[in-house]
Kinemage of the C-alpha trace (Angstrom):
@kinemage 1
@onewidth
@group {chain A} dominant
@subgroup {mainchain}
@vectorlist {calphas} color= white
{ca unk a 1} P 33.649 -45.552 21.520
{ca unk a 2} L 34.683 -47.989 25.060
{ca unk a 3} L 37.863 -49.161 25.415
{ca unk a 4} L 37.385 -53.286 25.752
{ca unk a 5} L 38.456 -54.756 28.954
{ca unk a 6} L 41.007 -57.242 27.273
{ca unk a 7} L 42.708 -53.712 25.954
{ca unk a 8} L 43.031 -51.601 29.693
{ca unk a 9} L 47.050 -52.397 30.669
{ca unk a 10} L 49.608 -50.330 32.515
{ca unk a 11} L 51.399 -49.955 29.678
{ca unk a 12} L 48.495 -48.146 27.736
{ca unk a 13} L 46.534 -46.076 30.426
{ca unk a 14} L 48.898 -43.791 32.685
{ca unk a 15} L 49.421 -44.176 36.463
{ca unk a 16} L 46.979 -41.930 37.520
{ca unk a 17} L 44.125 -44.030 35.103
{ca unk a 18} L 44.337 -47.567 37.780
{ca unk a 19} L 41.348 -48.544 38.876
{ca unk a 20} L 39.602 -48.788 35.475
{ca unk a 21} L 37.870 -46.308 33.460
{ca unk a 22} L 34.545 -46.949 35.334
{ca unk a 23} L 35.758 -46.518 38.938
{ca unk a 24} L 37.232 -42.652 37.101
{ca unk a 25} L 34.216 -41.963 35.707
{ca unk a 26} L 31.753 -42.721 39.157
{ca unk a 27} L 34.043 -41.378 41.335
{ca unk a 28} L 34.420 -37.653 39.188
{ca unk a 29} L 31.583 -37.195 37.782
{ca unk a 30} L 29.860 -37.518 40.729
{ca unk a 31} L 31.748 -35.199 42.685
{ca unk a 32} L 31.909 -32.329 39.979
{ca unk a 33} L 29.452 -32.157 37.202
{ca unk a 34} L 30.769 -29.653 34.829
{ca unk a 35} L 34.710 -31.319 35.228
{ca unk a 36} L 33.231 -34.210 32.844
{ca unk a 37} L 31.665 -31.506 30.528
{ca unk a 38} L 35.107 -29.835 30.532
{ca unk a 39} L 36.980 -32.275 29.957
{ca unk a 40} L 34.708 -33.716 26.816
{ca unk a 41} L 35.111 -30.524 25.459
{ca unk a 42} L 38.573 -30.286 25.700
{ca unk a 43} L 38.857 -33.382 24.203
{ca unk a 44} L 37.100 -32.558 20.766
{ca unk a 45} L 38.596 -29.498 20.351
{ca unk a 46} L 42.126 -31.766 20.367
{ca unk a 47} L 40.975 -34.721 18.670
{ca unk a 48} L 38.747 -37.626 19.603
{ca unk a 49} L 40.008 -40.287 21.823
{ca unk a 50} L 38.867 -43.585 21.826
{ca unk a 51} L 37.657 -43.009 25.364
{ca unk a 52} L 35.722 -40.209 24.995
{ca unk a 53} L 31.728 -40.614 23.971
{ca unk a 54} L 30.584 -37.572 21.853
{ca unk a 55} L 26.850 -37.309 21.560
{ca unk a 56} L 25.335 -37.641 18.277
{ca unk a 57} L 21.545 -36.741 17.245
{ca unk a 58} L 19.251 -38.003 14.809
{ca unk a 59} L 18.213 -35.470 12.283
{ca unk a 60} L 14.933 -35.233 11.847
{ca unk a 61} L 14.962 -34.547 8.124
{ca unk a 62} L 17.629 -36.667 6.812
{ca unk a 63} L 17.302 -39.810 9.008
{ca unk a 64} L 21.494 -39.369 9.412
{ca unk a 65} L 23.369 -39.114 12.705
{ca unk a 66} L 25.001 -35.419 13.249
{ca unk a 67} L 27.611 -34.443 15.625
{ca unk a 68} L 26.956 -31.587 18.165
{ca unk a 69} L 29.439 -29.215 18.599
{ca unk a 70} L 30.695 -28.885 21.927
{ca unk a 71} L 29.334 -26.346 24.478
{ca unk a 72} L 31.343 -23.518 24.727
{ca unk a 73} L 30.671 -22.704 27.981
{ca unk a 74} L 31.693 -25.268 30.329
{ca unk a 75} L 35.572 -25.330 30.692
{ca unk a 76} L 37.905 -28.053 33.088
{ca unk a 77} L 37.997 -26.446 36.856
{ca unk a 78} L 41.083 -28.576 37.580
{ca unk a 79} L 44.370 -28.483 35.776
{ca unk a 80} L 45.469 -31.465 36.840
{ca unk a 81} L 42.739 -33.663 35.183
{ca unk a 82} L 43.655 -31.304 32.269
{ca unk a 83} L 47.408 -32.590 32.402
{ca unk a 84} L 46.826 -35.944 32.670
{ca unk a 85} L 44.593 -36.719 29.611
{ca unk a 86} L 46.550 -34.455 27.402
{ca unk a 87} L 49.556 -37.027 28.431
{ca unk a 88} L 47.557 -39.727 28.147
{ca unk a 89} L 46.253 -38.634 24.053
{ca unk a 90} L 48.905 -39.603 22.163
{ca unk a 91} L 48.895 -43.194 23.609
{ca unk a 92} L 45.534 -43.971 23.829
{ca unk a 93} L 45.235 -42.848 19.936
{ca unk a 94} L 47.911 -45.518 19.038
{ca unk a 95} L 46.342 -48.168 21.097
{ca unk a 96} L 43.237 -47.488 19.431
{ca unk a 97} L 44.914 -47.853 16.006
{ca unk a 98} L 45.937 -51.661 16.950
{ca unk a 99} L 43.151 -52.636 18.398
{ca unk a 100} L 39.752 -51.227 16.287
{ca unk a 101} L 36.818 -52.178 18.830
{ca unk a 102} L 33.648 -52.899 17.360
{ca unk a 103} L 31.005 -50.031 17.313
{ca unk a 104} L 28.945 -52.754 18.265
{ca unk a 105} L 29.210 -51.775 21.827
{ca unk a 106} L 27.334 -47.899 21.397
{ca unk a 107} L 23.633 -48.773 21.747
{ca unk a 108} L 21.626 -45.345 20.232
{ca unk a 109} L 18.301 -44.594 21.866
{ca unk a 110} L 16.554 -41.239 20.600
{ca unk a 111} L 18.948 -38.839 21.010
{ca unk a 112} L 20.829 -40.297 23.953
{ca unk a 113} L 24.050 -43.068 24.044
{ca unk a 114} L 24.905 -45.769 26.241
{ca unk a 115} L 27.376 -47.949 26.907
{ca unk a 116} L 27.171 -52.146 27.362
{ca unk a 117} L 25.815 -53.560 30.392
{ca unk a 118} L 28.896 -53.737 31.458
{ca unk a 119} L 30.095 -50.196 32.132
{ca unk a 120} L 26.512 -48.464 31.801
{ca unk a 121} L 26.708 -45.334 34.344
{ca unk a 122} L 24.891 -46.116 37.731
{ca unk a 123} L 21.038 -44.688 37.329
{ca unk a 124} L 21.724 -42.346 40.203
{ca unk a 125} L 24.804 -40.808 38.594
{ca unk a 126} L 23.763 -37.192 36.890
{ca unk a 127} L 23.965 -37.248 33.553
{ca unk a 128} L 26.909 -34.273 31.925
{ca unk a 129} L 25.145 -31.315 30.638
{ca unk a 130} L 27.215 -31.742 27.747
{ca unk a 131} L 24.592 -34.722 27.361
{ca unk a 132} L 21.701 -33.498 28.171
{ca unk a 133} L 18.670 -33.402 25.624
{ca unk a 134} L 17.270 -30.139 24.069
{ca unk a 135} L 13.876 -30.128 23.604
{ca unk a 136} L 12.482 -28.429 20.641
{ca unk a 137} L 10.241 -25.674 21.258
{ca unk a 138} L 5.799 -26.711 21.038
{ca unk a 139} L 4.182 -24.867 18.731
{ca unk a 140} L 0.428 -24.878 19.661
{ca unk a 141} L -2.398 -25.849 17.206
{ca unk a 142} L -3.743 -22.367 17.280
{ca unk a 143} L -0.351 -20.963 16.601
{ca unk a 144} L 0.015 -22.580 13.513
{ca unk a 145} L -3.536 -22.229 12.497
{ca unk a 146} L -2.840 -17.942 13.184
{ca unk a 147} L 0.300 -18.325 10.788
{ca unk a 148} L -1.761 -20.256 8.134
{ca unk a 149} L -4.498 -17.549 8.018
{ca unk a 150} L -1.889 -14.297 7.990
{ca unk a 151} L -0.756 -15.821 5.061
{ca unk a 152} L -3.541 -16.150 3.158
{ca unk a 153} L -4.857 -12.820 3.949
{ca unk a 154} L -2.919 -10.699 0.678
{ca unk a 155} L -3.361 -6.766 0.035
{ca unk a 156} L -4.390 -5.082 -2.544
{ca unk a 157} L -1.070 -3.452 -3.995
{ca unk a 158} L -0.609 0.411 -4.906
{ca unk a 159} L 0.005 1.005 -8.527
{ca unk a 160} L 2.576 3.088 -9.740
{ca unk a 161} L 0.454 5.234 -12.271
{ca unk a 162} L 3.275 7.317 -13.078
{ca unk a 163} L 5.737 5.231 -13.870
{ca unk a 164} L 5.081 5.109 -17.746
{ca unk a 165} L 5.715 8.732 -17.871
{ca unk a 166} L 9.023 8.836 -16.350
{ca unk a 167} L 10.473 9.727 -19.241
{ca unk a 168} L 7.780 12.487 -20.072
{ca unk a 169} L 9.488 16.067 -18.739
{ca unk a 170} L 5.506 17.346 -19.617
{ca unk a 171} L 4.309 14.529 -17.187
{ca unk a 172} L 6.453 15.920 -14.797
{ca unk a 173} L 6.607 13.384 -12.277
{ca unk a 174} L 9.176 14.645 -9.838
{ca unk a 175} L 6.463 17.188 -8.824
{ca unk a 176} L 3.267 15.578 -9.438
{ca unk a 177} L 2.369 14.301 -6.165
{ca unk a 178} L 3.646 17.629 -4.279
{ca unk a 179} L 1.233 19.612 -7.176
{ca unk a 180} L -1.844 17.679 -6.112
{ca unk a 181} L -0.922 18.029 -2.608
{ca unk a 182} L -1.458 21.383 -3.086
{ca unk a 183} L -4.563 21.716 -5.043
{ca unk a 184} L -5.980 19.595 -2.081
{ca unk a 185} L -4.645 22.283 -0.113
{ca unk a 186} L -5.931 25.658 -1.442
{ca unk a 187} L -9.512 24.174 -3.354
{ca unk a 188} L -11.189 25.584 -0.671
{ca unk a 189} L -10.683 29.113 -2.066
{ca unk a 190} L -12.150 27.860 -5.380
{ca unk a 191} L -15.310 26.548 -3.221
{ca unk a 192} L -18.152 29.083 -2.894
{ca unk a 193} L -21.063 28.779 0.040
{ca unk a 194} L -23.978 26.377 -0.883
{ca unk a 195} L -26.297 29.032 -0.176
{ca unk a 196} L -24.951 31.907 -1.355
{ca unk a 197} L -27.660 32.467 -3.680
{ca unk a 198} L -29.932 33.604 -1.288
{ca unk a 199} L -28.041 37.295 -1.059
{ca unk a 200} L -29.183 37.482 -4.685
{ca unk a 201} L -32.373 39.852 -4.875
{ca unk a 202} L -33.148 39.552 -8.677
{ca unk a 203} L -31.016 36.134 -9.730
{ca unk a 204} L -32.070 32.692 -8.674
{ca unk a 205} L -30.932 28.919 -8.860
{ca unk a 206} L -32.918 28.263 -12.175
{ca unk a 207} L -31.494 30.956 -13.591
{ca unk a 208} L -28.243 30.149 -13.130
{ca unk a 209} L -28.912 26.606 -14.783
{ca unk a 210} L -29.912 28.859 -17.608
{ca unk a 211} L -26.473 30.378 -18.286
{ca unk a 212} L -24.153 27.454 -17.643
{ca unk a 213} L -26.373 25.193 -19.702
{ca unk a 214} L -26.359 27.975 -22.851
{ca unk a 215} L -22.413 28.672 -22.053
{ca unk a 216} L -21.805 24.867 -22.370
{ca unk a 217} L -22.961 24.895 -25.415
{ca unk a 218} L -20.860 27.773 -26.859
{ca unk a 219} L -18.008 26.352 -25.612
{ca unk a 220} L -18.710 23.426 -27.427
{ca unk a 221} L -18.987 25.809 -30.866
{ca unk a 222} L -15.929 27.421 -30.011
{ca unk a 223} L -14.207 24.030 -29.757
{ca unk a 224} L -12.617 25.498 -26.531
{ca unk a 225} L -10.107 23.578 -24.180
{ca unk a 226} L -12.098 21.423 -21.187
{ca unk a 227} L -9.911 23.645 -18.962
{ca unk a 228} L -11.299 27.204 -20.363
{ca unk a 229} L -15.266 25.526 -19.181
{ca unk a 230} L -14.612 24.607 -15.630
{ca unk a 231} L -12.545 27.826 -14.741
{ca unk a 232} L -14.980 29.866 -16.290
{ca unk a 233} L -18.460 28.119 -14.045
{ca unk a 234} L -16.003 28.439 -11.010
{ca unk a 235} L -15.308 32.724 -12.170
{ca unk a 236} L -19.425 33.124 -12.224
{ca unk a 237} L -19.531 30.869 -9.135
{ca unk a 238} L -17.152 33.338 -6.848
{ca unk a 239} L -18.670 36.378 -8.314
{ca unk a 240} L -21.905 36.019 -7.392
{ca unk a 241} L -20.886 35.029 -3.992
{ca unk a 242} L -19.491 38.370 -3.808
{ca unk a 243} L -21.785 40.522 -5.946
{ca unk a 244} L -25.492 40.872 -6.484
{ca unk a 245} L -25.847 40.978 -9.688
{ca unk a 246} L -29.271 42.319 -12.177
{ca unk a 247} L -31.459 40.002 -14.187
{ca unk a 248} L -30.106 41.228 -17.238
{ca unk a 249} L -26.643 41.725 -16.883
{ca unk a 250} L -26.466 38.137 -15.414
{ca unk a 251} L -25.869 36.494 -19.372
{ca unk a 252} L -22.524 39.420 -19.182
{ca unk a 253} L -21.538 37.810 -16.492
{ca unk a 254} L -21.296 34.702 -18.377
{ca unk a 255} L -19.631 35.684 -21.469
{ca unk a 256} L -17.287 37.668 -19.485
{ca unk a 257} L -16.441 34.786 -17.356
{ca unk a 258} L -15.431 32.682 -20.680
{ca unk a 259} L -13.435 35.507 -21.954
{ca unk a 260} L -11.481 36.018 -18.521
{ca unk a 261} L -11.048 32.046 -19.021
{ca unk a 262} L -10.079 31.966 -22.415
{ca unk a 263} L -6.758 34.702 -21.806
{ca unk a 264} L -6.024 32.563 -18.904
{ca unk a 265} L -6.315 28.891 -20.551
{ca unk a 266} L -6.704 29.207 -24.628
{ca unk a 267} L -3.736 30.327 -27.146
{ca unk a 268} L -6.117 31.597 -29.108
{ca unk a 269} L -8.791 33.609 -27.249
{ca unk a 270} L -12.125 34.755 -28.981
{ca unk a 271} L -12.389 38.493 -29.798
{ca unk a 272} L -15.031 40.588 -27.723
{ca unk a 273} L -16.748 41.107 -31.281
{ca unk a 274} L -18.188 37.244 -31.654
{ca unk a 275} L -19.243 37.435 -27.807
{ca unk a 276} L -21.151 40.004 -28.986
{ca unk a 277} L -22.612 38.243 -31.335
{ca unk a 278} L -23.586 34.966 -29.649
{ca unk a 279} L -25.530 36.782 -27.089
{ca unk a 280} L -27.531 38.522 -30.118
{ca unk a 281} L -25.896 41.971 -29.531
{ca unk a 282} L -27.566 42.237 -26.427
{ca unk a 283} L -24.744 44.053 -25.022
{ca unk a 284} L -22.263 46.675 -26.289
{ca unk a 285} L -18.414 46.504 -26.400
{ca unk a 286} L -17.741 49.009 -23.279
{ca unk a 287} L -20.158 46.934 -21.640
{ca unk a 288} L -18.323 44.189 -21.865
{ca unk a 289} L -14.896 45.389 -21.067
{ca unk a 290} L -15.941 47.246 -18.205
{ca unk a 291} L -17.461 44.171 -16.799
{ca unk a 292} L -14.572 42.512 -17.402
{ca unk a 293} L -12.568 45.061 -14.938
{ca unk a 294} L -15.323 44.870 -12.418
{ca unk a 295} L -14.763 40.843 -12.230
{ca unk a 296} L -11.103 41.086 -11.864
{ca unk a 297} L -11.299 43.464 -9.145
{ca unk a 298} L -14.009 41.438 -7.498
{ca unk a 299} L -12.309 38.553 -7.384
{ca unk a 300} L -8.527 40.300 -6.956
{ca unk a 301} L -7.307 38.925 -10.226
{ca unk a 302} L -7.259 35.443 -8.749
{ca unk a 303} L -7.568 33.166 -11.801
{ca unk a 304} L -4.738 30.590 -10.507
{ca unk a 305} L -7.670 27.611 -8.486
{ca unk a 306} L -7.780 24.024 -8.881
{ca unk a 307} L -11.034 23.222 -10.237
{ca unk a 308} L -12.791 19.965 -10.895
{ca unk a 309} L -10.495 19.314 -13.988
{ca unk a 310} L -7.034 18.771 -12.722
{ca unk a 311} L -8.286 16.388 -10.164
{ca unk a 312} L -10.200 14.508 -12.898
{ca unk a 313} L -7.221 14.090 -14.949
{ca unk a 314} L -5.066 12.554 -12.186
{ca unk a 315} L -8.453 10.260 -11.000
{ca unk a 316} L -8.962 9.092 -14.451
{ca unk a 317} L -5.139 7.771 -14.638
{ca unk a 318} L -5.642 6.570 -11.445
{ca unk a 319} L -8.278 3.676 -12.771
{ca unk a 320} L -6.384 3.333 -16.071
{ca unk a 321} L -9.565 5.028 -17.660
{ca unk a 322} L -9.751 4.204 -21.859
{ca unk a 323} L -11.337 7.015 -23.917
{ca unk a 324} L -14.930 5.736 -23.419
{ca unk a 325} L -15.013 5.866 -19.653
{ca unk a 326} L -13.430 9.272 -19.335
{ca unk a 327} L -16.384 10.551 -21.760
{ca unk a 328} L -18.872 9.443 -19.818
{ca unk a 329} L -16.916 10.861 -16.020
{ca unk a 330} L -16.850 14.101 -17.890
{ca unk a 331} L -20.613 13.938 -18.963
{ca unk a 332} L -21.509 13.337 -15.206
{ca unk a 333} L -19.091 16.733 -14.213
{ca unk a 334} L -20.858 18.475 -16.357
{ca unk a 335} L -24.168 17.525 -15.671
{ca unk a 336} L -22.984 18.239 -11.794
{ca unk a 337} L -22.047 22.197 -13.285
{ca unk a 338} L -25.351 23.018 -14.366
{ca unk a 339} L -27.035 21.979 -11.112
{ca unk a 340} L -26.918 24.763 -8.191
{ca unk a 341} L -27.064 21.802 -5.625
{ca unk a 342} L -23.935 20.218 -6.210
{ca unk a 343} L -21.967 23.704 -5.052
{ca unk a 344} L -21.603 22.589 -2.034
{ca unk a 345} L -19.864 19.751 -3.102
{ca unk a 346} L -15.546 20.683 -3.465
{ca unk a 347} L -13.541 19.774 -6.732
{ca unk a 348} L -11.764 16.932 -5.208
{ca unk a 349} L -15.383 15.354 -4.690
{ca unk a 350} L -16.948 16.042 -7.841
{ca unk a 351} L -14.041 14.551 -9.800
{ca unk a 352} L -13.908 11.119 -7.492
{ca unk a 353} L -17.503 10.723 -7.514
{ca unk a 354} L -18.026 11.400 -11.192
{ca unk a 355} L -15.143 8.564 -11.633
{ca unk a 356} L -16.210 6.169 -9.235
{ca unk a 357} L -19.903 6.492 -11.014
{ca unk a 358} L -18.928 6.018 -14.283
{ca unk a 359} L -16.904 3.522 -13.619
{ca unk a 360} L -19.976 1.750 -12.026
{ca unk a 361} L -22.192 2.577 -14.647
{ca unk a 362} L -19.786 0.608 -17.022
{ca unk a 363} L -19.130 -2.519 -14.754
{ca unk a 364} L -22.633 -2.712 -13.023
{ca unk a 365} L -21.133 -3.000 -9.909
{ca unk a 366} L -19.213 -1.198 -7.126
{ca unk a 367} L -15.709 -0.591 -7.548
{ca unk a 368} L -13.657 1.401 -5.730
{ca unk a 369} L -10.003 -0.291 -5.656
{ca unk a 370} L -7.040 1.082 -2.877
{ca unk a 371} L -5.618 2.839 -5.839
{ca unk a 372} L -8.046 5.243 -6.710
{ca unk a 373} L -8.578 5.649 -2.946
{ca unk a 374} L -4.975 6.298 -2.017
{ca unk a 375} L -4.640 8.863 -4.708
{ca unk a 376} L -8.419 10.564 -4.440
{ca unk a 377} L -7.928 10.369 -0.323
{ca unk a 378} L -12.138 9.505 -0.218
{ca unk a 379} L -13.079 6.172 0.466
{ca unk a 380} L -16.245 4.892 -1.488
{ca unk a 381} L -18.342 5.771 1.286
{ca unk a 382} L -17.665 8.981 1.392
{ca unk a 383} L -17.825 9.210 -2.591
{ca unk a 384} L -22.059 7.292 -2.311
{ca unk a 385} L -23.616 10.072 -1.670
{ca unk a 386} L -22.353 12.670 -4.485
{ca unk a 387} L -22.772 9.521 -6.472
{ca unk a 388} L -26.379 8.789 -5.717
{ca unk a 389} L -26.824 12.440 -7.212
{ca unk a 390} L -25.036 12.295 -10.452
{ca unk a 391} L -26.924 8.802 -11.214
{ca unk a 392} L -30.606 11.268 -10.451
{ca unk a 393} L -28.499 13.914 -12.965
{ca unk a 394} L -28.012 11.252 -15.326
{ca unk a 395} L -32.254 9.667 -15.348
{ca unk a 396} L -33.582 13.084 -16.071
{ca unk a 397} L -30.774 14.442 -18.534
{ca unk a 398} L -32.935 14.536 -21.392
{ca unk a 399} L -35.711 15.165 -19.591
{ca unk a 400} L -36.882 19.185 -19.652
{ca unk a 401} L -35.638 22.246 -21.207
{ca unk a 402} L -31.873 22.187 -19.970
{ca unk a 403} L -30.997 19.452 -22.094
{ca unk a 404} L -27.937 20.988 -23.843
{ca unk a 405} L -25.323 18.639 -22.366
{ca unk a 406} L -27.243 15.765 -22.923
{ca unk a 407} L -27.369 16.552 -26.721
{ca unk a 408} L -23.424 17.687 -26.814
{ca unk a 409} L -23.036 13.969 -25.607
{ca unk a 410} L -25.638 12.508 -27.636
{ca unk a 411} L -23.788 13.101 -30.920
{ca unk a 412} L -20.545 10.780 -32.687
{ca unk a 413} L -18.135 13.296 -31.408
{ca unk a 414} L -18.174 12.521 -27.857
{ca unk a 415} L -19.144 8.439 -28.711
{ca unk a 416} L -23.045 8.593 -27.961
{ca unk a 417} L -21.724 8.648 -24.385
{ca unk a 418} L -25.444 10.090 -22.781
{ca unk a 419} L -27.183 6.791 -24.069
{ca unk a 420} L -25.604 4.677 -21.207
{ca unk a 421} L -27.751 3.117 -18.941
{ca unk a 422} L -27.741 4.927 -15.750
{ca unk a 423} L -26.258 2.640 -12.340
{ca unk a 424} L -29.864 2.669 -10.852
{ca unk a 425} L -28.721 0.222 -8.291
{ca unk a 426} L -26.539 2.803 -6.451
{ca unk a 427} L -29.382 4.386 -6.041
{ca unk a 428} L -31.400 1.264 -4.392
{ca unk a 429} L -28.489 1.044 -1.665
């Protein structure tokens, strides 16, 4: 707001103020820059004076005028110029009260203000930095093209499988990751050497097909626990990488194997007399208990391994498996047991791969989703080529002699599961 000229007296403006506001104003401001700043601060903070011009901007948003607050900074370097406006205040605020000039005479450009022709500031005279326009910062077309693409990019999220058994003390899921943590850790002592049939002098691979595809089926007649069958492959596995065994005490081998399984896994284990009998008394009871000894000092009474089936329990709840699916990754496992190739293969592997596959062979496609890799650790790369081998497994499963998992899984108990088309195209890439 400007003080019109028919308003400037003696009476009104104080001694030091003759001369005219204009003639103050050129003559200070030019000499001292940041005085004027000073002093326009000084002068909001108190109260605004009819004399004073406070900058307002135009917001952008709103189309309204705002007032900006007064820079902190700058502060009056002369006490005397200090003394005589705050004198001057309380006068110049009455004066202003009688005599209301127009705001006709503020003229707003942008985000600037100036006064009538009449007392505009000489074009050489520095403008206060209290003035002074702010820029906003540029922002670059490929800046804001960068920020629109991060933000269409979204990750896959990690799903909390455990959190619907939180309230399951059987789930245990304080301990759960800290348990698989250390299967990963120690499955290498249930892993046996991919070619440690060839110490065997009287045994060979086919052989061993033989047994695990006969004690597959007993296990299925003895309605035993999943657990008792994969602990008892993995027994015969680390004995015979240990011990060379004869032609015909390899089948004891076997049914000692399930028995040593069955005290460690079943509540109800099977009595030595119906081994005996299943293997069409081919063997004697002191045969069979002293085999039994032999075993566990072989293999230093280690029964305590992770084998393929805790790792396919936690996989399968990994991709929210339904009953169907988890038939047909356990038809693939155990279609990988009978097979002397896939030793060399460990647990962990077996159990992905047989997942990822199935779940393939369902879908038709790949899928592999961060999930299943966070909590498998193998990325579906690393899962393609134990894959490729399972879908082989599968073409030819009841193809041949060894066809006794194919039939457990061709019959209503376990859903028809071995009539599924086999995922042939993993086997094209």
């Amino acid at each position: 707001m400007v003080i019109s000229d028919e308003n400037k007296s003696n009476s009104v403006l104080p001694r030091n103020f003759e001369g005219g506001l204009d003639n103050m104003v050129t003559r200070k401001v030019g000499q001292n820059r940041r005085a004027l700043s000073g002093i326009n601060q000084n002068l909001v903070q108190g109260g605004l004076l009819p004399c004073v011009v406070s900058k307002r901007v135009l917001s952008e948003k709103h189309g309204t005028f705002e007032k900006k607050p007064a820079d902190p900074v700058h502060r009056p370097i002369t006490r005397r110029f200090a003394a005589q406006i705050a004198s001057s205040q309380q006068s110049c605020a009455e004066e202003t009260k009688k005599s209301n000039p127009s705001m006709s005479n503020l003229n707003v450009i942008g985000n600037s203000i100036s006064l009538d022709d009449a007392h505009k500031l000489p074009e050489d005279q520095p403008v206060p930095m209290s003035l002074e326009q702010t820029e906003p910062p540029m922002h670059s077309d490929s800046d804001e093209m960068e920020e629109v693409e991060m933000e269409d990019i979204v990750e896959e999220p990690l799903m909390d499988i455990d959190s619907c058994d939180a309230n399951n003390p059987l789930a245990i899921v304080e301990y759960i990751e800290d348990l698989h943590t250390n299967y990963r850790k120690f499955e290498g002592i249930s892993c046996v050497s991919q070619n440690y049939m060839a110490q065997q002098l009287d045994i060979n691979e086919r052989m061993r097909a033989i047994l695990i595809d006969w004690l597959i089926e007993v296990h299925d007649k003895f309605d035993l626990m999943q657990e008792t069958l994969f602990l008892t492959i993995n027994i015969i596995d680390r004995f015979l990488a240990k011990q060379t065994v004869e032609r015909k005490k390899l089948q004891l081998v076997g049914l000692v194997a399930m028995l040593l399984a069955c005290k460690y896994e079943e509540v109800s284990v099977p009595v030595v007399g119906d081994l005996i009998h299943i293997s069409d008394r081919a063997y004697t009871r002191k045969e069979v208990l002293n085999m039994e000894k032999f075993v566990l000092n072989t293999l230093q009474f280690n029964m305590s391994v992770p084998t393929v089936y805790v790792f396919m329990r936690r996989f399968l709840k990994a991709i929210q498996a339904d009953k169907k699916l988890e038939l047909l990754a356990f038809f693939l496992v155990e279609l990988s047991l009978v097979e002397y190739e896939m030793v060399k293969f460990p647990p962990s592997l077996i159990a992905a791969a047989a997942v990822y596959t199935a779940q393939c062979t369902f879908n038709g496609f790949k899928e592999w989703s961060k999930t299943c890799e966070w909590h498998t650790k193998y990325s579906e790369d690393q899962l393609l080529e134990c894959s490729t081998e399972m879908v082989a497994l599968h073409q030819k499963a009841g193809i041949g002699k060894l066809t006794g998992v194919h039939r457990k899984y061709c019959s209503s108990k376990y859903g028809y599961t071995a009539k599924h088309e086999p995922a042939c195209f993993l086997l094209k890439n």
